[in-house]
C-alpha positions as CSV (number, residue, x, y, z in Angstrom):
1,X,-39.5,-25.1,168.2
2,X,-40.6,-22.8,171.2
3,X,-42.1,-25.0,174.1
4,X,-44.2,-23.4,176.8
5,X,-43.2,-24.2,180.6
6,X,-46.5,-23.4,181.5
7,X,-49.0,-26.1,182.7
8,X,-52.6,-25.4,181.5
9,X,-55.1,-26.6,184.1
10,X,-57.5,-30.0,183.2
11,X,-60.4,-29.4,180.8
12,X,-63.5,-29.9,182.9
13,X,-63.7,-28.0,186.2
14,X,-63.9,-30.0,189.1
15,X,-65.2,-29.5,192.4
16,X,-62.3,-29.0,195.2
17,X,-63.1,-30.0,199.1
18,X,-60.8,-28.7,201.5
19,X,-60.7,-30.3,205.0
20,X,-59.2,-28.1,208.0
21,X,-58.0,-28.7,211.4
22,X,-55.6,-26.7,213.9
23,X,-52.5,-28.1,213.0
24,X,-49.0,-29.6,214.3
25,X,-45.7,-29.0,214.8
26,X,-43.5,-31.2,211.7
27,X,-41.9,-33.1,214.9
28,X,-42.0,-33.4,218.5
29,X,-38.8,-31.2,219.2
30,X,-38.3,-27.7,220.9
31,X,-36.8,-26.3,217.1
32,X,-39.6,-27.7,215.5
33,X,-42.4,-26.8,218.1
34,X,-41.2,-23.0,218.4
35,X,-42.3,-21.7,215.0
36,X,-46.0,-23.9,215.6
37,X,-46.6,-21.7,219.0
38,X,-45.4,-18.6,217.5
39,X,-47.8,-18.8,214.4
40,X,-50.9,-20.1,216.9
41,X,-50.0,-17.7,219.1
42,X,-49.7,-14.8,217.0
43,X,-53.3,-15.5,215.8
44,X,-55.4,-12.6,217.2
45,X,-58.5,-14.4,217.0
46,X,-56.8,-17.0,219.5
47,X,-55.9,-14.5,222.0
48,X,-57.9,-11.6,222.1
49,X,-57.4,-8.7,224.2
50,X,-57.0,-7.8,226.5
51,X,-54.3,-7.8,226.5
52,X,-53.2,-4.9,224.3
53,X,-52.2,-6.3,221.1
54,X,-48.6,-5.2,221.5
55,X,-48.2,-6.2,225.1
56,X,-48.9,-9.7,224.4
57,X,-46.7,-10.2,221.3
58,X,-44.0,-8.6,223.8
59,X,-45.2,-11.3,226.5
60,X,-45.4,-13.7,223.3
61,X,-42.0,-13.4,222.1
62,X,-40.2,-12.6,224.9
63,X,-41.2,-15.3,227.4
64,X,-43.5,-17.7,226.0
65,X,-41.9,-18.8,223.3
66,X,-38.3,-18.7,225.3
67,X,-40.1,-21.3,227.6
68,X,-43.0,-23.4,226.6
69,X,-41.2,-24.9,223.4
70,X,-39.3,-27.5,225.5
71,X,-42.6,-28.2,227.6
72,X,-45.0,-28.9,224.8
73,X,-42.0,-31.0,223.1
74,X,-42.3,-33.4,225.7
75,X,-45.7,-33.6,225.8
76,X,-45.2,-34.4,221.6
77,X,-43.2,-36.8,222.3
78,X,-45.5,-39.3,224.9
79,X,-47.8,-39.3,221.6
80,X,-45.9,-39.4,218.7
81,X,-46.6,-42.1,216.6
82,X,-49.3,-42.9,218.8
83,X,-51.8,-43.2,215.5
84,X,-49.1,-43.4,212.7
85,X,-45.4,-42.4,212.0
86,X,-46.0,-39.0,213.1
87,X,-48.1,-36.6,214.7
88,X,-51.6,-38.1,215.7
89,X,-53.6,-35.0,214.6
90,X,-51.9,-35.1,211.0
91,X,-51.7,-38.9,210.5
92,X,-55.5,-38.9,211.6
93,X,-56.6,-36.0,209.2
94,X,-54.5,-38.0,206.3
95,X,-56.5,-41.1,207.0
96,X,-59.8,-38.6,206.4
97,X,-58.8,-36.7,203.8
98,X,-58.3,-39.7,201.3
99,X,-61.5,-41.7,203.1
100,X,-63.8,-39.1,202.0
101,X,-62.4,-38.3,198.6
102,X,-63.1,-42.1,197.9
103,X,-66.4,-42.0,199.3
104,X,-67.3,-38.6,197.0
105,X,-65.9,-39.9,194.4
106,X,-67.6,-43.3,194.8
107,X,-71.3,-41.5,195.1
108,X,-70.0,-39.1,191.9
109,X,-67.2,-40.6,190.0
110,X,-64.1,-38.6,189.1
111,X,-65.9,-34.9,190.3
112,X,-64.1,-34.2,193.5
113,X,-60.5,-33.6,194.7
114,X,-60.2,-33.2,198.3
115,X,-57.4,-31.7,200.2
116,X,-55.7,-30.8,203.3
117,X,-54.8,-27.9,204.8
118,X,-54.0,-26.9,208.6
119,X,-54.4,-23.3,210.4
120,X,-50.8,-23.5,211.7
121,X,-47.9,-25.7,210.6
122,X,-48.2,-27.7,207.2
123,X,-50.3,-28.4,204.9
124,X,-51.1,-25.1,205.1
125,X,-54.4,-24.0,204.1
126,X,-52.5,-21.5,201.2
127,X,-50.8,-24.9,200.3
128,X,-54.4,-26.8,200.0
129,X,-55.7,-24.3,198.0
130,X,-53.3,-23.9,195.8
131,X,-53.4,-28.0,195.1
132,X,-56.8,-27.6,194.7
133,X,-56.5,-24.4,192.1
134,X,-54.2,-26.3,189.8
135,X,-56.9,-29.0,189.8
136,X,-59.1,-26.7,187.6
137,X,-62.2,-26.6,190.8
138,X,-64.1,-23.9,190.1
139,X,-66.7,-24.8,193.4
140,X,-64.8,-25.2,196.6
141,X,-66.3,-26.4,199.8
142,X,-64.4,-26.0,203.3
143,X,-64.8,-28.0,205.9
144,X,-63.1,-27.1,209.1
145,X,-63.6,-30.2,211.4
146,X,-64.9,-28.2,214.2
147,X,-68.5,-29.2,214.9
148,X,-68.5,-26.3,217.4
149,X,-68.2,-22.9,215.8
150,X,-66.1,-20.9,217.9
151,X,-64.3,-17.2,216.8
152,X,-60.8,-19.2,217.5
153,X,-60.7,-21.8,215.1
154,X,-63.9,-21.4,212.9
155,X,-63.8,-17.9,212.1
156,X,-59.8,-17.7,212.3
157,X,-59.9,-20.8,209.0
158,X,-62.5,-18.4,207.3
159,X,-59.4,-15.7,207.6
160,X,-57.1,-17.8,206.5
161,X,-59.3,-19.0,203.2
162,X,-60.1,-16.2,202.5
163,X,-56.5,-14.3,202.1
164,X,-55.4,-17.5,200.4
165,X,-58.0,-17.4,197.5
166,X,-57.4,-13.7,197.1
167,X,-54.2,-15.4,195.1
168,X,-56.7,-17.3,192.7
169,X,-56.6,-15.7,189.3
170,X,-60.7,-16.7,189.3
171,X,-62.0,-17.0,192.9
172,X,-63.7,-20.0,193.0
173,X,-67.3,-20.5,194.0
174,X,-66.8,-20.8,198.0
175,X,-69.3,-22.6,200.4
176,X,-68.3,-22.7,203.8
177,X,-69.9,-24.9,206.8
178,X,-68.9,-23.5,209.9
179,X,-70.8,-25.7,212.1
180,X,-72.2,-28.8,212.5
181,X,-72.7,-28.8,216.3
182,X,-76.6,-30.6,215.8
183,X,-76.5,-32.8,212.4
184,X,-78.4,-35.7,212.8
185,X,-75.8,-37.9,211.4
186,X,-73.0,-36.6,213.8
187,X,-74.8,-36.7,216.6
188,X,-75.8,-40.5,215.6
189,X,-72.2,-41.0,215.1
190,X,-71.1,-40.1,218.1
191,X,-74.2,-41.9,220.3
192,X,-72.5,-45.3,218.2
193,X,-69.3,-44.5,219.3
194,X,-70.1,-44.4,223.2
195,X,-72.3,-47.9,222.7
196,X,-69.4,-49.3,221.1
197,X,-67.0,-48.4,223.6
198,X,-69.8,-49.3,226.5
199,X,-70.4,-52.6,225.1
200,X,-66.9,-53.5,225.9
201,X,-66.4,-51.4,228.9
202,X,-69.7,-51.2,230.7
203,X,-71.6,-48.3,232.0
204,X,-69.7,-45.8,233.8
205,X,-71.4,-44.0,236.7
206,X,-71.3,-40.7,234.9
207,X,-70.4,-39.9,231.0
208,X,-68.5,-36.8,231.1
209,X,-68.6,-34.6,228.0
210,X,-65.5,-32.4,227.8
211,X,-65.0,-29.7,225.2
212,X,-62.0,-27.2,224.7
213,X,-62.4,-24.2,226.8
214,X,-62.2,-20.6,225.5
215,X,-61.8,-17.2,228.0
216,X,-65.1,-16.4,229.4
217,X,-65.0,-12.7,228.1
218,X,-65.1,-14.5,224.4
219,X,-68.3,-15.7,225.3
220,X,-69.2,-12.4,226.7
221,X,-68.7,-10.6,223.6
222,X,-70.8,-12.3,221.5
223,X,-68.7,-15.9,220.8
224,X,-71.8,-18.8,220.9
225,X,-69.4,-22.0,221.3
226,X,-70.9,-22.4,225.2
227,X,-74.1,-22.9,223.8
228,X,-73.1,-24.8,220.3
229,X,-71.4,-27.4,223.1
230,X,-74.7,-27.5,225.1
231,X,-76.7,-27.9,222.2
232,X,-74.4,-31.0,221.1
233,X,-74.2,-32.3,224.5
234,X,-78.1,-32.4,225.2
235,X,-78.5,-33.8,221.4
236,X,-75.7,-37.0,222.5
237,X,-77.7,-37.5,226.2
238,X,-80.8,-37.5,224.3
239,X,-80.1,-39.7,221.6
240,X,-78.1,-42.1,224.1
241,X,-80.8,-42.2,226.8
242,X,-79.8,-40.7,229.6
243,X,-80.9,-39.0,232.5
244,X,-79.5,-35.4,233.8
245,X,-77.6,-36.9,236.5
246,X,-76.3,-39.8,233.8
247,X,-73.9,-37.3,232.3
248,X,-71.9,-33.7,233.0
249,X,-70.6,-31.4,230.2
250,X,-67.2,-29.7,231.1
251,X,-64.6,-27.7,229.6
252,X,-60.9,-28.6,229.9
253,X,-57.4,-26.7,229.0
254,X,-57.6,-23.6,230.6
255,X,-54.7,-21.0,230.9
256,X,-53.7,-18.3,232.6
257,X,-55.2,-16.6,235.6
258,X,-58.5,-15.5,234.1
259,X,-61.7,-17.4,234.1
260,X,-62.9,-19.7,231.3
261,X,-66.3,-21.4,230.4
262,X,-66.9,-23.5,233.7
263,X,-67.0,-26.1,235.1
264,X,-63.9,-26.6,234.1
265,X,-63.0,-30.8,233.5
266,X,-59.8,-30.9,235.8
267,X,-61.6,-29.6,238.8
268,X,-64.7,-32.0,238.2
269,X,-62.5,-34.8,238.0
270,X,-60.9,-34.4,241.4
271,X,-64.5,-33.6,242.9
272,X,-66.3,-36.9,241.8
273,X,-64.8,-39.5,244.0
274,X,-65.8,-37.7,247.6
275,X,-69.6,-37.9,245.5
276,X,-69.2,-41.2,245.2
277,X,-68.7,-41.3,241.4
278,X,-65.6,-43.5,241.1
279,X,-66.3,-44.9,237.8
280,X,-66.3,-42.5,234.4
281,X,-65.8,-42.2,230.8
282,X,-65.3,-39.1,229.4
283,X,-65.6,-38.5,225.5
284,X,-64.4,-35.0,223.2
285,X,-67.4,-34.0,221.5
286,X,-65.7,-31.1,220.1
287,X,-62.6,-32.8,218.4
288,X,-62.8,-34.5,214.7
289,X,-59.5,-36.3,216.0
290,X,-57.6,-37.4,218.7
291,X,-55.1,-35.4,218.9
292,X,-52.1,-34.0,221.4
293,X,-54.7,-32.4,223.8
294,X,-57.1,-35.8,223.9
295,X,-54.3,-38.7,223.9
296,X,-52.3,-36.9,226.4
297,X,-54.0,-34.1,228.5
298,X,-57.4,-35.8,228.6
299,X,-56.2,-39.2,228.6
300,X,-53.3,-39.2,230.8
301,X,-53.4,-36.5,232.8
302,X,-56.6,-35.6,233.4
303,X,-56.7,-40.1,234.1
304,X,-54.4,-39.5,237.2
305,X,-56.1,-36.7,238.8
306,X,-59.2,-38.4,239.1
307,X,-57.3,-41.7,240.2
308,X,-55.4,-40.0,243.0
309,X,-58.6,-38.3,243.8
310,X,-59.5,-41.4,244.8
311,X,-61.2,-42.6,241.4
312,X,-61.6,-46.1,240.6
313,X,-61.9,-46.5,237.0
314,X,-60.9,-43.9,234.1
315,X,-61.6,-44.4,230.4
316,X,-62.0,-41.9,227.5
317,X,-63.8,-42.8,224.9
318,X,-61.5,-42.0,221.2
319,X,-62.3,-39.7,219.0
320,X,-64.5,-40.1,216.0
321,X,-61.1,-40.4,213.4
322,X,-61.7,-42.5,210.6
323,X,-64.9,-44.4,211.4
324,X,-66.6,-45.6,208.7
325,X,-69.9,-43.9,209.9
326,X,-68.2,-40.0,210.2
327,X,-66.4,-40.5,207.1
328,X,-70.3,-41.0,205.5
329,X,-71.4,-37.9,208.1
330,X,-68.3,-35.7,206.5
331,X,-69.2,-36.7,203.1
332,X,-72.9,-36.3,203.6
333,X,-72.2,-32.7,204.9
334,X,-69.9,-32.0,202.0
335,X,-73.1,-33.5,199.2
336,X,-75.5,-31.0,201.2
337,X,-73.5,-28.0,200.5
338,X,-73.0,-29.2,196.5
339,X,-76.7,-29.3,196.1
340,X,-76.6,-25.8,197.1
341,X,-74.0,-24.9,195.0
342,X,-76.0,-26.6,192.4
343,X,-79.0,-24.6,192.5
């Protein structure tokens, strides 16, 4: 009797979430870290020209990637583990991913399968989507955990979405939120975050708000992520109280010689102590979860600047991770896109 390898897809459709976030290299090693750079690197919405296209990918393969490998290794490996057994970023979105499939499927019972995909490295988003096909949802909603939008990341998962689901034998119905740089609940979240953290650690002198820095030509040809970071930070000082000179908004990993969305964190840092500001807390508005750039570059690094500065006291505030209150502000963002979908 003929039997048919093929596996037909559950009976009643249900709807798929798919969570995004950059992405990791599978370990903290110079093999492993090479092919990461390469794909992030190769992205043109993450490095736009100028440089002509073909110069860079020249620049690209044959220096970058012959040099920085072994660099960002070590960096890896002072955080490895440092939330799990692996990569923060990925044991972090992991710890999400199933947190707000049981809180969906605790508000509507057996309707939603979430999964999760990163823009470089794996899960892939192709990978996600794919999981999420064979799970019979007809109504996808993708959530790249970005509150900012920016062209780099935002509009560079809506790329990568998009050619995946050109695979789908029945494109599903799509709803994408591609920012969420003023919800009420977020901004709440975060406001309880700092008061936790200040109610064990006092009041610094200043509350420095630092976000990932983009080229400041972006910005100048039409990329909004400066202002989606003000609007955020103004939303946080309002909702925690605090004065204009209370708090400073800052951008932080710049590269290369050309000039990014100021001020730029690093160079703040070293300037506070000779103001008398010897006392800060800095928090990541931007990130969804701590990652190699927080734990390491804004945690350690950035920590020892401002010490030997002259700095007295240094404390960054964690990212929002798995908190009970932005798991409900994920999932609540997710239900206000299905009651679109639903009408």
């Amino acid at each position: 009797m003929y039997k048919s390898s093929h596996k037909h897809k559950p009976d009643t459709p249900k709807i798929g979430v798919l969570l995004t976030n950059l992405g990791t290299p599978n370990a903290p090693t110079k093999k492993a870290v090479r092919p990461y750079l390469k794909e992030f690197l190769s992205d043109p919405r993450v490095v736009q020209p100028p440089p002509p296209r073909w110069l860079w990918m020249l620049i690209l393969n044959g220096y970058i990637l012959n040099t920085r490998p072994k660099k960002s290794a070590k960096a890896y490996q002072s955080v490895w583990k440092a939330h799990g057994d692996g990569s923060p970023l990925l044991d972090i979105s992991i710890k999400q991913k199933n947190a707000v499939e049981l809180e969906l499927n605790r508000r509507a019972p057996d309707q939603f399968i979430v999964a999760l995909g990163m823009r470089y490295g794996k899960p892939s988003i192709g990978s996600a989507l794919q999981e999420l096909e064979s799970s019979n949802c007809d109504r996808v909603v993708v959530l790249p955990l970005y509150p900012q939008h920016a062209s780099s990341t935002t509009d560079s998962t809506h790329d990568a979405v998009s050619e995946a689901i050109q695979g789908w034998q029945r494109a599903p119905e799509l709803k994408f939120i591609s920012s969420y740089s003023d919800d009420d609940m977020y901004i709440q979240t975060l406001a309880k975050s700092v008061e936790d953290f200040q109610k064990v650690n006092g009041t610094p002198d200043l509350l420095l708000m630092s976000y990932h820095g983009i080229p400041r030509r972006y910005f100048e040809n039409g990329d909004n992520y400066p202002c989606e970071c003000c609007k955020t930070s103004h939303l946080l000082a309002t909702k925690l109280k605090l004065e204009g000179n209370d708090y400073k908004m800052t951008f932080q990993s710049k590269l290369g010689r050309g000039e990014w969305i100021k001020d730029y964190t690093d160079e703040t840092l070293k300037s506070l102590p000779s103001k008398g500001i010897k006392n800060v807390q800095i928090i990541c508005p931007g990130f969804a979860a701590d990652c190699l750039e927080t734990i390491e570059e804004v945690g350690h690094e950035n920590k020892a600047q401002f010490m030997n500065a002259g700095g007295e006291t240094y404390k960054y505030i964690p990212a929002l991770n798995d908190r009970v209150d932005h798991i409900d502000c994920l999932s609540q963002l997710i239900f206000d896109q299905i009651e679109q979908l639903n009408t």
